[in-house]
VMD Tcl script that builds the backbone (N, CA, C; Angstrom):
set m [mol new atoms 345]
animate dup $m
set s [atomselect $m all]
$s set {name element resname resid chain x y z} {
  {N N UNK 1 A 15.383 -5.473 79.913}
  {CA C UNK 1 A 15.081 -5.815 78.542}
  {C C UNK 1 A 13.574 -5.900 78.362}
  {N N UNK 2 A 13.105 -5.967 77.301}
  {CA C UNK 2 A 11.159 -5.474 76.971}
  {C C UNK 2 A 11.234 -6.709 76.381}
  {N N UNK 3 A 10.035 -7.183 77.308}
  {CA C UNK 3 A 9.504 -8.861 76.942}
  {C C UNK 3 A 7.648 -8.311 76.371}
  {N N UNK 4 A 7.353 -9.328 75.194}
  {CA C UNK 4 A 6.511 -8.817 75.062}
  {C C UNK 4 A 5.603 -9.573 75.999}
  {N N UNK 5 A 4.013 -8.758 75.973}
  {CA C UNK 5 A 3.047 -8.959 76.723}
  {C C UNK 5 A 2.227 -9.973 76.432}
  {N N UNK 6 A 2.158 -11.397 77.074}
  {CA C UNK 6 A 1.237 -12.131 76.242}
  {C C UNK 6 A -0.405 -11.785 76.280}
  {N N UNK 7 A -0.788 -12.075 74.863}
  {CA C UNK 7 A -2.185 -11.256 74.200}
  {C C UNK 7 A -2.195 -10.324 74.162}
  {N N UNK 8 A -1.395 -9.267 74.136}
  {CA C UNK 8 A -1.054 -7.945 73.772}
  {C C UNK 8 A -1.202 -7.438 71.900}
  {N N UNK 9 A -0.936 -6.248 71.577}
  {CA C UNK 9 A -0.326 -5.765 70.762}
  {C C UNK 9 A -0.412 -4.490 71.026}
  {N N UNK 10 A 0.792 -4.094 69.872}
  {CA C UNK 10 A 0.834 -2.824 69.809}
  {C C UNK 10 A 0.531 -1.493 68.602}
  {N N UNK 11 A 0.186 -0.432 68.897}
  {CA C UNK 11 A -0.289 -0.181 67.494}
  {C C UNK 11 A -0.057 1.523 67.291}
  {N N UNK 12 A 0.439 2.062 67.282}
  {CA C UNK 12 A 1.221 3.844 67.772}
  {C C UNK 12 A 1.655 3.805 68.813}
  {N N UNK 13 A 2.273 2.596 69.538}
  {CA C UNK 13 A 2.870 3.009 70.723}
  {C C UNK 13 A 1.795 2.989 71.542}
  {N N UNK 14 A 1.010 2.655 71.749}
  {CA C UNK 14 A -0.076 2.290 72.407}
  {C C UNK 14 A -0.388 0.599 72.712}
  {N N UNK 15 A -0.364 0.172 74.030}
  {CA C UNK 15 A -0.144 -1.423 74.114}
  {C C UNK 15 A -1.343 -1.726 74.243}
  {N N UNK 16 A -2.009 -2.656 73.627}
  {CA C UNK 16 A -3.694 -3.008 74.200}
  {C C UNK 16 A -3.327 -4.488 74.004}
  {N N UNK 17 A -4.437 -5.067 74.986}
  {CA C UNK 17 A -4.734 -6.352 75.183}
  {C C UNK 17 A -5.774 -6.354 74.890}
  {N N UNK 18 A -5.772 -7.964 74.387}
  {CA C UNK 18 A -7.171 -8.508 73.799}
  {C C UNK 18 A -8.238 -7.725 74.227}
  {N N UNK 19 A -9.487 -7.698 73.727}
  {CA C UNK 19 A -10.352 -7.300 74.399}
  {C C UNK 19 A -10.474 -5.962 74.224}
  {N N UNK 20 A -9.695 -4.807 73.738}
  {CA C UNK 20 A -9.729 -3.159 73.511}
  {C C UNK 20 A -9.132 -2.745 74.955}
  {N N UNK 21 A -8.720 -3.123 75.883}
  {CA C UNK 21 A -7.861 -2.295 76.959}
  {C C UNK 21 A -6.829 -1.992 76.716}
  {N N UNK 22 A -6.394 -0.829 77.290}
  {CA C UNK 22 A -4.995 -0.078 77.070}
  {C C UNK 22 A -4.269 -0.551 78.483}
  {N N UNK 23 A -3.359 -0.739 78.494}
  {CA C UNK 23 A -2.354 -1.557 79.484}
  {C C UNK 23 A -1.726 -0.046 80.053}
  {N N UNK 24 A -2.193 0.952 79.877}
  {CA C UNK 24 A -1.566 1.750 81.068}
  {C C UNK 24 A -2.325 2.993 80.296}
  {N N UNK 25 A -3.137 3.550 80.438}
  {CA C UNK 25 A -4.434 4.289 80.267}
  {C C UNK 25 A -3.731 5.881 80.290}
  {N N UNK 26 A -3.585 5.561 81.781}
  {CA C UNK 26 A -2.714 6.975 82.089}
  {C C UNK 26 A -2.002 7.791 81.460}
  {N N UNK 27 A -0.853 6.318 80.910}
  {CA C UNK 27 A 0.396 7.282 80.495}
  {C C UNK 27 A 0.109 7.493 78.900}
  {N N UNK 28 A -1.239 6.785 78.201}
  {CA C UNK 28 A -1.376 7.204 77.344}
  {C C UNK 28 A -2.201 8.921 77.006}
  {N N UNK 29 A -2.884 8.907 78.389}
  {CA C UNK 29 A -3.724 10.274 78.520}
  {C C UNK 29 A -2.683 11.358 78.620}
  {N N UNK 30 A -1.473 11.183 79.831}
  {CA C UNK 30 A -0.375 11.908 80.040}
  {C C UNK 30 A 0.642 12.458 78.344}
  {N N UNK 31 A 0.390 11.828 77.599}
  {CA C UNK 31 A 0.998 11.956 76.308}
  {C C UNK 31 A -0.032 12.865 75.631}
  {N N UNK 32 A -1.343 12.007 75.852}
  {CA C UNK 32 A -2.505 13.265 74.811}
  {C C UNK 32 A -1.935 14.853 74.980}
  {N N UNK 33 A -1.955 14.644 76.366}
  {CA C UNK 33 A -1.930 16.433 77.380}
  {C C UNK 33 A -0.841 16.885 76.682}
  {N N UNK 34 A 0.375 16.183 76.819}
  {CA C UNK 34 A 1.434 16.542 76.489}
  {C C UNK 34 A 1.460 17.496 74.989}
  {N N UNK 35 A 0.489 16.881 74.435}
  {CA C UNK 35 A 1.293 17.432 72.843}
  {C C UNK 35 A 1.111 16.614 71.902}
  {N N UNK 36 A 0.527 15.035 72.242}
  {CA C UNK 36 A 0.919 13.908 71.071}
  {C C UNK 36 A -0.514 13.704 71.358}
  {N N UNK 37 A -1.507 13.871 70.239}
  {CA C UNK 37 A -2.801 13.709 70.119}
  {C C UNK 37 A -3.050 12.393 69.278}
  {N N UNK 38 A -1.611 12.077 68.331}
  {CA C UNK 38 A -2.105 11.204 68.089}
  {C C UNK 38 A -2.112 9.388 68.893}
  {N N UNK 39 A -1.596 9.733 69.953}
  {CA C UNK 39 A -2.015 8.772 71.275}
  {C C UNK 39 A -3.034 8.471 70.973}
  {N N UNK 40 A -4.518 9.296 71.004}
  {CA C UNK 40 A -5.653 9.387 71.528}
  {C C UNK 40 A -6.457 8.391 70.679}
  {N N UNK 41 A -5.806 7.845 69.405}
  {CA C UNK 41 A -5.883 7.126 68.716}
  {C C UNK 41 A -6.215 5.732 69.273}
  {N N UNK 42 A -5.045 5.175 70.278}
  {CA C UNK 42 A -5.080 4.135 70.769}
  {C C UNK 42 A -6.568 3.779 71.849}
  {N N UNK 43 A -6.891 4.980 72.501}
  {CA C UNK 43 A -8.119 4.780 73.157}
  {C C UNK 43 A -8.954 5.022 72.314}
  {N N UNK 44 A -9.266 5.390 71.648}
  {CA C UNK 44 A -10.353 5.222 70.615}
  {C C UNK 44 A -10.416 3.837 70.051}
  {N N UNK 45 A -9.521 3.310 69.616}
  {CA C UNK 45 A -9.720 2.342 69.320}
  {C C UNK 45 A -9.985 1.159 70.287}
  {N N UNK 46 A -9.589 1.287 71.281}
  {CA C UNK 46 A -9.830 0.311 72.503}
  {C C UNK 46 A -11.163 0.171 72.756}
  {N N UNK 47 A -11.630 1.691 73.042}
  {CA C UNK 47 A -12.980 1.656 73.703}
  {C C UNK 47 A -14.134 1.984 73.133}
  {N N UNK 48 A -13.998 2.112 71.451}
  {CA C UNK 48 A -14.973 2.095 70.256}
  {C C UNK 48 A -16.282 0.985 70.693}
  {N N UNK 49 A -15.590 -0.113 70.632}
  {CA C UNK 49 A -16.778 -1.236 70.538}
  {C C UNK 49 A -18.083 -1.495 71.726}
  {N N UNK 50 A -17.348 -0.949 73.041}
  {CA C UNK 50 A -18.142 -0.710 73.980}
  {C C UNK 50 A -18.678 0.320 74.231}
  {N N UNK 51 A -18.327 1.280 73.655}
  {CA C UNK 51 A -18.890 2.699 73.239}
  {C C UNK 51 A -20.713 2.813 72.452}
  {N N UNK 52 A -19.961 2.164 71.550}
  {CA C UNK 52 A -20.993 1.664 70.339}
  {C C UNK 52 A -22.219 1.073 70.939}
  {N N UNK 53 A -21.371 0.231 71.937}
  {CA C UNK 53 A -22.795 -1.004 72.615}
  {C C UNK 53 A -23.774 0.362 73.449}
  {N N UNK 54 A -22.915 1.020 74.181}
  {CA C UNK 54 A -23.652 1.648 75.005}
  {C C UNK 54 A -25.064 2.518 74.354}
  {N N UNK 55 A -23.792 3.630 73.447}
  {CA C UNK 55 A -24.766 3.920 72.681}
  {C C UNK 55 A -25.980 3.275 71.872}
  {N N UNK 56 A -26.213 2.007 71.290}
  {CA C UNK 56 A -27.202 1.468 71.180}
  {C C UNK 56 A -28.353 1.550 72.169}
  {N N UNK 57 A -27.500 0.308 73.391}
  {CA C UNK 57 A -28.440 0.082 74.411}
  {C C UNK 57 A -28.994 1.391 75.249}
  {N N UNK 58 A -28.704 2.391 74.968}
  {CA C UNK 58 A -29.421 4.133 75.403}
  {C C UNK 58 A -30.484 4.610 74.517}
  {N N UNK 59 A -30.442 3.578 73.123}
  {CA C UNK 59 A -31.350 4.241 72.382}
  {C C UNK 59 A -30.945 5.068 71.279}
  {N N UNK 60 A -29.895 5.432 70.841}
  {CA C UNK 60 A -29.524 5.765 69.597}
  {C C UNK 60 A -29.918 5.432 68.240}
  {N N UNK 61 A -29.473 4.157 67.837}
  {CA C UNK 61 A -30.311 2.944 66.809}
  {C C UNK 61 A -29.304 3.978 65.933}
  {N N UNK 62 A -29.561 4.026 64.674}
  {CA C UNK 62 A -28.887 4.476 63.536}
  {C C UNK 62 A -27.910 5.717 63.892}
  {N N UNK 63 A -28.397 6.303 64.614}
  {CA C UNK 63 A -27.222 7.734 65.083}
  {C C UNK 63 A -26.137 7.053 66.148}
  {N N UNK 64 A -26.461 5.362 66.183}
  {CA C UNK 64 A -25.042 5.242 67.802}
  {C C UNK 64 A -23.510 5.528 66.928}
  {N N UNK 65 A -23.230 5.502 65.789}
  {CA C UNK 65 A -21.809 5.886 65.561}
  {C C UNK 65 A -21.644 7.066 65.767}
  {N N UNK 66 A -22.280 7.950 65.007}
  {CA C UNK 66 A -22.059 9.435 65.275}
  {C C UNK 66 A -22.575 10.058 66.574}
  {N N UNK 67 A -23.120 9.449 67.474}
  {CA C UNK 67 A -23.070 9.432 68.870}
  {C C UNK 67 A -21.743 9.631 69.068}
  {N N UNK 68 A -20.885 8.094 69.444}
  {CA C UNK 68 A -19.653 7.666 69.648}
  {C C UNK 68 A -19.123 8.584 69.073}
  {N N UNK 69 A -18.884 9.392 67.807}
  {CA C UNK 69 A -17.694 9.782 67.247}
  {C C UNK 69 A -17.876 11.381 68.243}
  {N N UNK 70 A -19.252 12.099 68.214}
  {CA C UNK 70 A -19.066 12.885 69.092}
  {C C UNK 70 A -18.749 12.423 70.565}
  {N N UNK 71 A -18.722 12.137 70.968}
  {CA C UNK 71 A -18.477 11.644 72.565}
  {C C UNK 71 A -16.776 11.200 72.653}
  {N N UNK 72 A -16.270 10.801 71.973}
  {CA C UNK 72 A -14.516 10.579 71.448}
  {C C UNK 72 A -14.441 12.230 71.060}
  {N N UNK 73 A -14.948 13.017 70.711}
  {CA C UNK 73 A -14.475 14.673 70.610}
  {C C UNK 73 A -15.035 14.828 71.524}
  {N N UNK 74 A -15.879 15.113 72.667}
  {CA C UNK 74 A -15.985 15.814 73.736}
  {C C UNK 74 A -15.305 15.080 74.642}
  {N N UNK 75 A -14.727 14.156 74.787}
  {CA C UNK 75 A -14.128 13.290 75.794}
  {C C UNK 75 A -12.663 14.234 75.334}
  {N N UNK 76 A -12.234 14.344 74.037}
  {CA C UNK 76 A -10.859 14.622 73.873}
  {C C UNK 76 A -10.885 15.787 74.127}
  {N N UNK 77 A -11.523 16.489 74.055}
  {CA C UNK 77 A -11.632 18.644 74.465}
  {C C UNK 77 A -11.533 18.737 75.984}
  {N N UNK 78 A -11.962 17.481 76.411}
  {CA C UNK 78 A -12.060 17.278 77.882}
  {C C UNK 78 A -11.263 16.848 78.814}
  {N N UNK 79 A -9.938 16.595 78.679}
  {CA C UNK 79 A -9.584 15.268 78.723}
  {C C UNK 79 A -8.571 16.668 79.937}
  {N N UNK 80 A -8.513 17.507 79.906}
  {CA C UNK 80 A -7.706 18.522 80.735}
  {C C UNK 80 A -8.716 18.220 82.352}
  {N N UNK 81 A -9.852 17.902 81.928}
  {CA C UNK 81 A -10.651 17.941 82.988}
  {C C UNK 81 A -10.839 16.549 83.630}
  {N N UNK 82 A -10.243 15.448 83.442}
  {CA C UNK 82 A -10.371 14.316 83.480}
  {C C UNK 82 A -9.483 14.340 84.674}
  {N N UNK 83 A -9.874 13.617 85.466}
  {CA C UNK 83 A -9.112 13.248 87.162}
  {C C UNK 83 A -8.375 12.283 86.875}
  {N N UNK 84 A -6.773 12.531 87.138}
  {CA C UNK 84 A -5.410 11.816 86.966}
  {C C UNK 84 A -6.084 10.381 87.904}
  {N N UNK 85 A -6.038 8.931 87.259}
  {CA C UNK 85 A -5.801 7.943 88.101}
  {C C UNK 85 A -7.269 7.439 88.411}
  {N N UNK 86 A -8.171 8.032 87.504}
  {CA C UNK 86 A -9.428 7.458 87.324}
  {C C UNK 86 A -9.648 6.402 86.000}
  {N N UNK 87 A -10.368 6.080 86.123}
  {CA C UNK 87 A -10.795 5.017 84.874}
  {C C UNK 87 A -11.511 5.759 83.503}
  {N N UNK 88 A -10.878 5.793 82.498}
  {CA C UNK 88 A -11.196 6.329 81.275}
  {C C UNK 88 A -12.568 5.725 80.752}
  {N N UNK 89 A -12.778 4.522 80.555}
  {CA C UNK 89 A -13.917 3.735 80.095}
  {C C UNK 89 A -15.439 3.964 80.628}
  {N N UNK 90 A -15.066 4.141 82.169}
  {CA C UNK 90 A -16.317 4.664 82.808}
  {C C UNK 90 A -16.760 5.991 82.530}
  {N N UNK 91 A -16.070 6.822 82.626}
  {CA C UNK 91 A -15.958 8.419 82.238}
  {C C UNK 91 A -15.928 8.763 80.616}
  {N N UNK 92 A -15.310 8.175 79.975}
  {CA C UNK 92 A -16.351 8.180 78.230}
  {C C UNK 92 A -17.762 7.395 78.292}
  {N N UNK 93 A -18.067 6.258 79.151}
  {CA C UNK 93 A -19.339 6.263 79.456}
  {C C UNK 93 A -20.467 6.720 79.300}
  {N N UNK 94 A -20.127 7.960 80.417}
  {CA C UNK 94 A -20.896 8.690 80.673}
  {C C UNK 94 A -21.231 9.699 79.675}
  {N N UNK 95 A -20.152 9.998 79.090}
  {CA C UNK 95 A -20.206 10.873 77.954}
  {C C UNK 95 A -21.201 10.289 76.969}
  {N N UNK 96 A -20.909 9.056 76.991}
  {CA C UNK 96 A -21.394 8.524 75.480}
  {C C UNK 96 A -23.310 8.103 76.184}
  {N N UNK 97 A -23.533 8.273 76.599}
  {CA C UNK 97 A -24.895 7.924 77.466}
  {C C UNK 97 A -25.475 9.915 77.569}
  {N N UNK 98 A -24.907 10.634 78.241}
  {CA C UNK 98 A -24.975 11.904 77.763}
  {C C UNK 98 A -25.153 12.228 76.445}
  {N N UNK 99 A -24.676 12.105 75.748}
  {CA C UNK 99 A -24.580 12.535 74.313}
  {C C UNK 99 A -25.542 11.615 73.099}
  {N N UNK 100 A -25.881 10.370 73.930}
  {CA C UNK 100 A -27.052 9.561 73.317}
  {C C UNK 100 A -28.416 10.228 73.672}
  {N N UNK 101 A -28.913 10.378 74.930}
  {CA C UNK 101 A -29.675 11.036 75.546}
  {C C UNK 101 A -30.114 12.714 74.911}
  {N N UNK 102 A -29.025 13.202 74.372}
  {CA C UNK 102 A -29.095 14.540 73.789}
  {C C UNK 102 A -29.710 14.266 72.403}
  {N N UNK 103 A -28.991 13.335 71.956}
  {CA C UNK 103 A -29.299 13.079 70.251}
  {C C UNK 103 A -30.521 12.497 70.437}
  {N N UNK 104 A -30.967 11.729 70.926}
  {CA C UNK 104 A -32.998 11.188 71.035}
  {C C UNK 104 A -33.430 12.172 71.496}
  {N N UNK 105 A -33.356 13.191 72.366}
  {CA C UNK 105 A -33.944 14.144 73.144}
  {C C UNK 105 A -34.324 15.207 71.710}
  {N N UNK 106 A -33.493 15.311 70.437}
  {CA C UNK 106 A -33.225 16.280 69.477}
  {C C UNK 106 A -34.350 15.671 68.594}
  {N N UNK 107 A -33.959 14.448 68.332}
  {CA C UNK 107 A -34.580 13.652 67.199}
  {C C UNK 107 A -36.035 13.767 67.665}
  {N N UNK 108 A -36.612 13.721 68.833}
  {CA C UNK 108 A -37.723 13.422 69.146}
  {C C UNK 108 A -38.456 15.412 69.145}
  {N N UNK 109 A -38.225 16.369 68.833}
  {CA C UNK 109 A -38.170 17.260 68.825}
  {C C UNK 109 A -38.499 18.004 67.431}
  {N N UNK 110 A -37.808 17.202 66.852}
  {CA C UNK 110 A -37.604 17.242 65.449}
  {C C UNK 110 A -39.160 16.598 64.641}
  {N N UNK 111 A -39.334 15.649 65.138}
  {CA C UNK 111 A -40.639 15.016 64.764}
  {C C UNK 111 A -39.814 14.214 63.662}
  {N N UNK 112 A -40.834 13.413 63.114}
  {CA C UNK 112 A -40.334 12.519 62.014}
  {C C UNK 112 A -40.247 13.557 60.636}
  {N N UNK 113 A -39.310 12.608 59.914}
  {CA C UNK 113 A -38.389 13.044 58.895}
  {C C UNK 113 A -39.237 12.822 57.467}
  {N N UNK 114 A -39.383 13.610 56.540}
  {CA C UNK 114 A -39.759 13.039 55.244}
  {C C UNK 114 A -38.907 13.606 54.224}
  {N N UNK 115 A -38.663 12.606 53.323}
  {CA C UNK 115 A -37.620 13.259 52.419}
  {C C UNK 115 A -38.125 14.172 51.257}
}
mol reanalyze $m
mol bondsrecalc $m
mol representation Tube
mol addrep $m
């Protein structure tokens, strides 16, 4: 019988606990692959807020959302390439630190802006 999880919820079939973790990472990635993209939902939403932080603390400043939102699409185009039984959070990480690094690397290239 299914007892619920205390400090849990649920939200597409996706179980997270307090805090933005997904209570079984895997089998939500195993579903992305599958066919059901809209899984991918549930990790996005989990790992938005620490996403966000990262991107700040790399230096983004006004571009860290649209950082994050690209880095949640290259993480998801990617996700065939992602090693079964690794940690998702660390590995969008990296993405999102990559993809901060690209966007200052651009901006600074660009020179300042006048409207």
């Amino acid at each position: 019988m299914w007892e619920p999880i205390p400090d849990c919820r649920c939200v597409n079939g996706v179980r997270t606990r307090e805090g933005g973790l997904v209570d079984d990472e895997a089998a939500v990635i195993a579903r992305v692959r599958a066919g059901e993209p809209e899984a991918y939902a549930g990790l996005v939403r989990a790992h938005t807020a620490v996403a966000l932080g990262a991107a700040v603390a790399c230096g983004a400043g006004a571009a860290a959302e649209d950082v994050v939102r690209q880095a949640f699409f290259k993480a998801y185009r990617s996700l065939g390439r992602f090693e079964e039984g690794s940690a998702f959070r660390p590995w969008l990480l990296r993405i999102v630190v990559n993809e901060t690094r690209n966007t200052v690397r651009s901006a600074g290239r660009q020179g300042p802006r006048t409207c």
